[in-house]
ROROSE-746333 format. One line per 5 residues: for each residue x, y, z of N, C-alpha, C, O. Coordinates in steps of 0.001 Angstrom, whole numbers, plus 500000, padded with zeros to 6 digits. Atoms other than C-alpha are relative to their C-alpha. Layout:
// ROROSE-746333
X Y Z X Y Z X Y Z X Y Z  ...
// end
This chain:
// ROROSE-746333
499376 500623 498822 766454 732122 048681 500118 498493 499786 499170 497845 499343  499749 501357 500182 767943 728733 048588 499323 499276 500931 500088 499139 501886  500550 500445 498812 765428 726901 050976 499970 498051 499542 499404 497324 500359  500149 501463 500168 765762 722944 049297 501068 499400 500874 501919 500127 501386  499062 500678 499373 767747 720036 051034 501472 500325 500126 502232 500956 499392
498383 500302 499573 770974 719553 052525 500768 498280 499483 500351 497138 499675  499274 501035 500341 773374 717172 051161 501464 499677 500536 502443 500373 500267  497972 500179 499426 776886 715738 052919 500087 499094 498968 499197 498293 498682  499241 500895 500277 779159 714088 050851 501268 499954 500528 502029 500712 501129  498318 500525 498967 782094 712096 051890 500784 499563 498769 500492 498495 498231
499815 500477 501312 784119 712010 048836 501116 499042 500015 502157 499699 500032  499020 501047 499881 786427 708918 048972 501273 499595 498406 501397 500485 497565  499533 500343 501058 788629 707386 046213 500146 498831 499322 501281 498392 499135  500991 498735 500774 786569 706748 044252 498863 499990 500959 497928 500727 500645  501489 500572 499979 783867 705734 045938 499612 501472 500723 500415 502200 501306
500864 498642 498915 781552 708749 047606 498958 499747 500037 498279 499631 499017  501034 500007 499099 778919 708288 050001 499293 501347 500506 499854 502154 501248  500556 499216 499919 775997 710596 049958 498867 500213 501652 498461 499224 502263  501324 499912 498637 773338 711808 053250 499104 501167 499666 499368 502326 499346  500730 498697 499885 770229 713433 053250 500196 500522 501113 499989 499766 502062
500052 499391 498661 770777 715838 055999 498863 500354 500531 498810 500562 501743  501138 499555 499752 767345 716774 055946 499450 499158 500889 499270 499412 502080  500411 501307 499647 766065 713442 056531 500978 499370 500564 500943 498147 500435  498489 501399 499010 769266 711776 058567 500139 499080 499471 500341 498024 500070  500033 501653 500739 769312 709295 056001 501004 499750 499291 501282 500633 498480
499106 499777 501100 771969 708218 054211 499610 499006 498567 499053 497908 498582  500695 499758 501200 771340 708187 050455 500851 498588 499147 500285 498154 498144  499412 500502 500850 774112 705614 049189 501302 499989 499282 501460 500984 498575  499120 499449 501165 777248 705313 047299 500578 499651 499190 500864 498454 499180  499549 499564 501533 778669 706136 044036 501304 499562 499971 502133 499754 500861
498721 500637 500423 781450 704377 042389 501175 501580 499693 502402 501585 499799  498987 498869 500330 782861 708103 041420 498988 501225 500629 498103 501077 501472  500246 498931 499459 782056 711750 041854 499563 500335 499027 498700 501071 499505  501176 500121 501022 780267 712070 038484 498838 499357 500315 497757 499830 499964  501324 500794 500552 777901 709181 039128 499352 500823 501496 498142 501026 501602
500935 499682 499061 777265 710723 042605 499489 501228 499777 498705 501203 500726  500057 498953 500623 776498 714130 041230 498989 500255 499085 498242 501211 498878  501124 500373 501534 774518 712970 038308 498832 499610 500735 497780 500192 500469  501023 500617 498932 772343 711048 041015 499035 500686 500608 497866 500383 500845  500838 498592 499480 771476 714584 042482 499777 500828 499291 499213 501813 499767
500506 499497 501299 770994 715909 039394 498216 500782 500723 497424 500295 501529  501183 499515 499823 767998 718490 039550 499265 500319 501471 498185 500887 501632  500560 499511 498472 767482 718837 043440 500243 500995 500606 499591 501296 501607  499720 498597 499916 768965 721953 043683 500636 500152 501730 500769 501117 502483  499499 500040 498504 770327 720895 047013 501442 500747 500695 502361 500865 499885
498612 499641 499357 773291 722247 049035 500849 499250 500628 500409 498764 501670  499433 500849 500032 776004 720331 049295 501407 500382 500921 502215 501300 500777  498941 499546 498651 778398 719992 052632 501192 498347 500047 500938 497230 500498  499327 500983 500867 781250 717770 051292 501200 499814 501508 501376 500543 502484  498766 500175 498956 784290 716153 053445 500929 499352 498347 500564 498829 497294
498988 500758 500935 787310 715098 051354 500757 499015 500536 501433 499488 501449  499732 500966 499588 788564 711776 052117 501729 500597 500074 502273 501378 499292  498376 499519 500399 792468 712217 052936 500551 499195 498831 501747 498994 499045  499366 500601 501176 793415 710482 049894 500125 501118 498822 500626 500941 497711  500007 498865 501144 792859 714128 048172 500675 501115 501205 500975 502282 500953
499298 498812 499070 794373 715823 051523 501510 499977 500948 501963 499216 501803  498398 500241 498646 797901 716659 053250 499993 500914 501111 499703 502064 500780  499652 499224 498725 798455 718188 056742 501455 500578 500565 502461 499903 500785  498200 499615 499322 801626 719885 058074 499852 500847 501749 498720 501284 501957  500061 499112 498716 802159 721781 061945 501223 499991 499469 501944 499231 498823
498289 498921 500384 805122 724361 061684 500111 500533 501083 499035 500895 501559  499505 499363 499261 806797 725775 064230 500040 501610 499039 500143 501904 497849  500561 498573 500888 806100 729715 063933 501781 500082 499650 502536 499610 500499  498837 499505 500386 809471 730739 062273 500393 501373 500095 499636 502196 499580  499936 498863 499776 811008 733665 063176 500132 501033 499612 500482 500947 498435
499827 499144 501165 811224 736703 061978 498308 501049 499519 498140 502258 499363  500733 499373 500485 807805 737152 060910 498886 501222 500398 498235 501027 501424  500673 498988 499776 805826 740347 060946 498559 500496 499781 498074 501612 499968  501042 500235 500253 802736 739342 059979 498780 499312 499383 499168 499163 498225  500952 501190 499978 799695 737103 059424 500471 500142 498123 500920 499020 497889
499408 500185 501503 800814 737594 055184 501398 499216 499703 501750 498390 498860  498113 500714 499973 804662 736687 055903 499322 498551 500347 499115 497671 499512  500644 501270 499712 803083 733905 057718 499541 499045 499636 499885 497885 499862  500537 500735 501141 800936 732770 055373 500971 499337 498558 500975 498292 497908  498663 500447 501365 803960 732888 052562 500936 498926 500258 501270 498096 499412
499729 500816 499727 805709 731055 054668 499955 498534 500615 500821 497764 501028  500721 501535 500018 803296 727992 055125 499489 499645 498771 498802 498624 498769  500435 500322 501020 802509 727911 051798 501868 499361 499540 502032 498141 499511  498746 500212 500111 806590 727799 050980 500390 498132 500700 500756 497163 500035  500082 501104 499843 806594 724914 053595 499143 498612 499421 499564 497458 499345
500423 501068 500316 803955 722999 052321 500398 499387 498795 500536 498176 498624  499139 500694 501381 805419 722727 048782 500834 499651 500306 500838 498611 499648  498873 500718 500031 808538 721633 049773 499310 498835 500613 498534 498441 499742  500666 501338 499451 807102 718613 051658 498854 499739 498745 499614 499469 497815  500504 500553 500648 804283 717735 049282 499826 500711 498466 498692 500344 498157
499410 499832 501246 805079 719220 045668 499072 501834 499529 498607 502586 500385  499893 498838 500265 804247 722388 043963 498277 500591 500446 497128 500151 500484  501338 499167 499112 801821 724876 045529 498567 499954 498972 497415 499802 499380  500937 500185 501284 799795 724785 042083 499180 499155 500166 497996 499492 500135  500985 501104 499890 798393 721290 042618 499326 499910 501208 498511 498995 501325
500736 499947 498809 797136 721918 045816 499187 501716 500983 499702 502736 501441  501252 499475 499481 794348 723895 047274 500320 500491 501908 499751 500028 502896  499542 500073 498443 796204 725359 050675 499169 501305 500859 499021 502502 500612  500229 498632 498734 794638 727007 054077 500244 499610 501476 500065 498572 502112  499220 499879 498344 795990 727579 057415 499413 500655 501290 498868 501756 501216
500389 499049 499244 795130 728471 060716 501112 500217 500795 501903 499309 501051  499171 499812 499185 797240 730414 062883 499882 499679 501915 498993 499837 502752  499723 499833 498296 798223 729964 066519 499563 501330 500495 499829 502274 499751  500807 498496 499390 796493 733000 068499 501689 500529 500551 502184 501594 500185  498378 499181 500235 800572 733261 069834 500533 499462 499287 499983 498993 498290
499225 500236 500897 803544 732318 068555 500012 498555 500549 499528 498483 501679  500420 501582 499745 803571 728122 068837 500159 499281 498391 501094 499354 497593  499935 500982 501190 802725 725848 065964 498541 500198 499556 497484 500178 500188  501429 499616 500970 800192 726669 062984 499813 498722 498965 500683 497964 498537  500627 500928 500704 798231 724473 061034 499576 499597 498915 498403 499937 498759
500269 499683 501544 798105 723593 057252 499196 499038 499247 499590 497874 499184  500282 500929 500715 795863 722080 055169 500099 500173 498729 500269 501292 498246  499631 499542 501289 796191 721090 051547 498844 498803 499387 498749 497578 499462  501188 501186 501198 793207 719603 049222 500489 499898 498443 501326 500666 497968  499355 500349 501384 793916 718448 045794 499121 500966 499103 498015 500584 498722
500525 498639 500815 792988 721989 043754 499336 499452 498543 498564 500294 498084  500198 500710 501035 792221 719778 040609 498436 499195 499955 497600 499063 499062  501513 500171 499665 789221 718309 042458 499504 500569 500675 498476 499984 501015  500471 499053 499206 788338 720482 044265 499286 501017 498970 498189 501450 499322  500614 499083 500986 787482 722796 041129 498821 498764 499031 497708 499144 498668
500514 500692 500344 786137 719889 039623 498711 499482 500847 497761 499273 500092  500774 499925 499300 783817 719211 042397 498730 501015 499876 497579 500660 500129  500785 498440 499882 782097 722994 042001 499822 499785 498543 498647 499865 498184  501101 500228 501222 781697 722295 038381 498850 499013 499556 497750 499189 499033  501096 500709 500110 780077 719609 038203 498824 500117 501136 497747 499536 500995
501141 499698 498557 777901 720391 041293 499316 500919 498829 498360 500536 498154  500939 499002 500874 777068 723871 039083 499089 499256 498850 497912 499600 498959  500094 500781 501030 776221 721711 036169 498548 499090 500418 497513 499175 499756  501345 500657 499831 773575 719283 037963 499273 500659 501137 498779 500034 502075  500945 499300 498728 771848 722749 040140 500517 499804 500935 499700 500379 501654
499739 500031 498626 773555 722071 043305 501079 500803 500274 501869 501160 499400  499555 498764 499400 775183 724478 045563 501147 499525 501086 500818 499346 502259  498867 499808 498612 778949 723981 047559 499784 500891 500731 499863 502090 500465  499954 498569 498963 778331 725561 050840 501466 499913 500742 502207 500856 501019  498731 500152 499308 781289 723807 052535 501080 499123 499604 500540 498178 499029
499391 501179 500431 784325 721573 051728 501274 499812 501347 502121 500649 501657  498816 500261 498957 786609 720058 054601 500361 498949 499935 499570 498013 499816  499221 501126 499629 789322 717689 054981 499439 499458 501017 498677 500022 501802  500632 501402 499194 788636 714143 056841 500253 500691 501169 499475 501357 501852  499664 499487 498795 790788 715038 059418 499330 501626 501083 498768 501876 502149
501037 498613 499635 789508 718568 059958 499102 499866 500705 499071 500242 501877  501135 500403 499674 786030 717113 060007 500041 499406 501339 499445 499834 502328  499922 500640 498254 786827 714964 063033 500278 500376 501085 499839 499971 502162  499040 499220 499133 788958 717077 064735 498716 500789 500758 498391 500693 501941  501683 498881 499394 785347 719820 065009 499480 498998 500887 499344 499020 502110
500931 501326 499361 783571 716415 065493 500219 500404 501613 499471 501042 502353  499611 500194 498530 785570 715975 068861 500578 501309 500825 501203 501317 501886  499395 498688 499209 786291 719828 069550 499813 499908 501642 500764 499982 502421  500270 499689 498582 784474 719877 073003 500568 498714 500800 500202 498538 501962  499493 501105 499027 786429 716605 074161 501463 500229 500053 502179 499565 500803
498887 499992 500249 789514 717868 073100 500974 501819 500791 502117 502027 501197  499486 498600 499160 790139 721700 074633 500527 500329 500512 500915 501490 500391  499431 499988 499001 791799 720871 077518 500385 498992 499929 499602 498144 499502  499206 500848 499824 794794 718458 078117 500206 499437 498304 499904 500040 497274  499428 500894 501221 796112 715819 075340 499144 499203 499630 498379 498584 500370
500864 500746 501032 794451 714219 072707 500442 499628 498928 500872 500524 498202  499903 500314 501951 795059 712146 069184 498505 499839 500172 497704 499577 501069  501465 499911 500706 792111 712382 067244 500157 499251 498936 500768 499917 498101  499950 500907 501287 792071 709661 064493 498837 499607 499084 497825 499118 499587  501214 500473 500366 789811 709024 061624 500626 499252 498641 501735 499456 498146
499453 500834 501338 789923 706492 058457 498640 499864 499582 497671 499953 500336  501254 500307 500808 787264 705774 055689 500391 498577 499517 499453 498133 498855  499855 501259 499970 788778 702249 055310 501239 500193 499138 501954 499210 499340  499180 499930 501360 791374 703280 052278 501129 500801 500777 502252 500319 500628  498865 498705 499786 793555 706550 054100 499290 499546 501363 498264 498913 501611
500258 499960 498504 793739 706831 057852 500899 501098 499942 501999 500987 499400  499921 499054 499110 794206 710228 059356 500250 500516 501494 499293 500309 502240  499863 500370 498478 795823 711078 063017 500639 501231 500365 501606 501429 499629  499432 498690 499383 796881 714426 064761 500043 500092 501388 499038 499791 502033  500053 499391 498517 798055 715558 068273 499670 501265 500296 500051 502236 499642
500410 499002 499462 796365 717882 070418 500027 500903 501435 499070 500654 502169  499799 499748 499259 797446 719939 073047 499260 501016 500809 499949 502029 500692  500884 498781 499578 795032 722392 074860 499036 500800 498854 498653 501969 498825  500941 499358 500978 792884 722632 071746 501248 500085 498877 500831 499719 497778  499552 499253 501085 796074 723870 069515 500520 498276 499581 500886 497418 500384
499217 501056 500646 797264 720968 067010 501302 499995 499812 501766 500992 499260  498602 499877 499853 800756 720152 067306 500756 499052 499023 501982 499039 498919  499719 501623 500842 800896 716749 064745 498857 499804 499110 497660 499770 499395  501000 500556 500713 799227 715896 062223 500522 498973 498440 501431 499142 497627  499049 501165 501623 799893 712913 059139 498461 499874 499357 497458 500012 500057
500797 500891 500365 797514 711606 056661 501097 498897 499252 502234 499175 498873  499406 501059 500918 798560 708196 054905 499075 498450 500316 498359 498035 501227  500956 500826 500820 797164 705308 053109 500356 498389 500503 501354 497800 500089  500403 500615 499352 796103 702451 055250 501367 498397 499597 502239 497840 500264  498655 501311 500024 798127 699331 053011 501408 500245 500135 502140 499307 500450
498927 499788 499540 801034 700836 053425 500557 500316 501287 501730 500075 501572  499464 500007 498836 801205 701745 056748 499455 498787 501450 499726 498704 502648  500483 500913 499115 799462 698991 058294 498569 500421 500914 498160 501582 500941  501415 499488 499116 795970 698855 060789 500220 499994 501584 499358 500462 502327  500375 499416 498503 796895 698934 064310 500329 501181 500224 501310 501823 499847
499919 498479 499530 796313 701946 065733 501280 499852 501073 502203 500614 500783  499055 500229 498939 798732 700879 068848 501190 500420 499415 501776 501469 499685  498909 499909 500900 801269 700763 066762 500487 501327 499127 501589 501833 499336  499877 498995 500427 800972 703604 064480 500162 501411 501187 500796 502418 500871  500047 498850 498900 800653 706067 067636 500887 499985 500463 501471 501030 500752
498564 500190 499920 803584 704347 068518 501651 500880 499241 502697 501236 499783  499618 499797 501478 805345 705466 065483 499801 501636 500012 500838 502202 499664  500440 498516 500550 803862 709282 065191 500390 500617 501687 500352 501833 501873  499497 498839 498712 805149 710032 069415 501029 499956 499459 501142 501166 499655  498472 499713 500058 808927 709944 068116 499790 501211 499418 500728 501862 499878
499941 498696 500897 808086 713283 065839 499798 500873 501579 500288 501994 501715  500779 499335 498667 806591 714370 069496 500628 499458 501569 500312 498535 502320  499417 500224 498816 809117 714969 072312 499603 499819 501293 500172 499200 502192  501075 499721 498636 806387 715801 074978 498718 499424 499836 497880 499586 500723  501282 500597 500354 803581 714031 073525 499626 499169 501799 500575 498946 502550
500365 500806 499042 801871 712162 076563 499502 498522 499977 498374 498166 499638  500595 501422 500302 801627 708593 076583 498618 499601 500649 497953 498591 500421  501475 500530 499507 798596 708338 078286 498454 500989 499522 497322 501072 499998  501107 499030 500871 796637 710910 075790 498990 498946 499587 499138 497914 498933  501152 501133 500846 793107 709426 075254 500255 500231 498867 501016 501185 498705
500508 500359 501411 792433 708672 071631 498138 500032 499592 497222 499439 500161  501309 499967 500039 789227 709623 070059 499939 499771 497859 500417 500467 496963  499510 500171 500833 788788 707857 067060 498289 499886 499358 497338 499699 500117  500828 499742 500687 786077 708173 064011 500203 499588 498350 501224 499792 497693  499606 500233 500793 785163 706765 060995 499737 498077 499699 498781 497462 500171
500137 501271 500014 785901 702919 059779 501043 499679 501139 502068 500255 501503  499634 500852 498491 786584 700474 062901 501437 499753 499964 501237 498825 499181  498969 499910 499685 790646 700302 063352 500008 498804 501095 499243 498712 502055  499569 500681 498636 792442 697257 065339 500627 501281 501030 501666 501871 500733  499477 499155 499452 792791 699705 068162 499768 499347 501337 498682 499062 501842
500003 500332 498495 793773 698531 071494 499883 500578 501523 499444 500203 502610  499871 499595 499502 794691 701092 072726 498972 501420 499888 499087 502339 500699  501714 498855 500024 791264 703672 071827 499489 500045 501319 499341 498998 501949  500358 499172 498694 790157 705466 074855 498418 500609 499633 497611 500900 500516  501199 499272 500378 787202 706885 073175 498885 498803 500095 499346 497756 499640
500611 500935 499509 783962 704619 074292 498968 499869 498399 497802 499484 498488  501084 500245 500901 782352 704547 070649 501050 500404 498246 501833 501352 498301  499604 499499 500842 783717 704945 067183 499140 500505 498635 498900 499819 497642  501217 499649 500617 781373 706755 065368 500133 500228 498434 501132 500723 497911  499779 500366 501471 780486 706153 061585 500284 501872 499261 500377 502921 499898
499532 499259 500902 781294 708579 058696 498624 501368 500353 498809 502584 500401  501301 499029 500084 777436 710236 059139 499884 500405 501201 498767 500918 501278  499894 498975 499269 778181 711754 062492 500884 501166 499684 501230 501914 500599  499174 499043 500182 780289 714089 060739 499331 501272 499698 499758 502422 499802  501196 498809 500108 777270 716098 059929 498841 499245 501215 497957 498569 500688
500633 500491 499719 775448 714946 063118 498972 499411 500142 497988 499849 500739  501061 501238 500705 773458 712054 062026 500346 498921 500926 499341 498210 500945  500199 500911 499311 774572 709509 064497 500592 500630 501303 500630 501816 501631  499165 499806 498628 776592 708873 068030 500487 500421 499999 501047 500367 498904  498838 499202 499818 778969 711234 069255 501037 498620 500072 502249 498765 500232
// end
């Protein structure tokens, strides 16, 4: 039985930041994903990883018609996501569906590290139990604030910033992209991501997580660091 520590990593690019979960402590971080790896070398720990969006893409699809079942379904969010971000090969895709017909949810991790991750983990004794996108991660984070009515949910590790709309729990929006290029106010960017969103609500709180954002317009009364993602700090 596997009974040694818990380990979160937050794997960034490059840098990745380790936590004992055991101990609520956080451990430090690593210029790469070798040196952090090598670091835990021999602890035989289990390891509950987030992937920074700089290794992840998001899509919401309108259900398309036609289909006859959760397989068609699936073929045809995998179909979408390659055309928008490049061949299904380099990426690591899973989806959840809408309980009806509405808008389903795709994520895509970079399959290249992602396998790379699990070897070298095997390699220095340690054990992948979980691996989730940033966004993802935050999204759980703020599940019970988000259930009912409208919500963006935003998170950044200082490098990629992450941002999705939420309508009664189901995600309807979602982007990742990389902070110098799109600039730091949040005001602005939210600005920017209602034109995709005919019904979006302008007065949707914001619940935001992660590194601190000029945000003016944040509704959420705390922005909580990277190590509440495995609850270790403030909601």
């Amino acid at each position: 039985m596997w009974t040694t520590s818990r380990i979160g990593l937050l794997v960034g690019a490059p840098t990745v930041q380790a936590f004992d979960l055991g101990r609520g402590v956080a451990l430090g971080a690593s210029p790469s994903l070798e040196a952090a790896l090598d670091a835990l070398a021999g602890r035989r720990a289990r390891l509950e990883v987030v992937l920074s969006d700089a290794h992840c893409r998001y899509l919401v699809m309108a259900r398309p018609g036609g289909v006859r079942n959760r397989a068609e379904l699936g073929a045809a969010m995998q179909l979408r996501f390659r055309a928008l971000f490049g061949e299904e090969a380099s990426w690591l895709v899973r989806h959840e569906s809408a309980a009806t017909e509405g808008h389903d949810f795709v994520a895509g991790a970079d399959q290249q590290l992602v396998a790379e991750l699990e070897r070298r983990a095997e390699t220095a004794g340690l054990r992948v139990v979980s691996i989730r996108p940033h966004w993802v991660a935050w999204a759980r984070h703020f599940r019970r604030r988000t259930r009912r009515g409208a919500h963006w949910v935003v998170g950044s590790d200082g490098e990629w910033l992450s941002l999705g709309y939420l309508s009664d729990g189901q995600c309807r929006h979602a982007r990742a992209m990389r902070l110098g290029a799109a600039g730091t106010d949040l005001a602005d960017l939210l600005a920017r991501e209602r034109a995709f969103l005919a019904d979006a609500d302008p007065a949707a709180p914001v619940w935001c997580g992660g590194v601190a954002l000029e945000a003016s317009t944040r509704r959420s009364a705390s922005a909580p660091s990277a190590a509440s993602l495995w609850a270790l700090g403030e909601p």
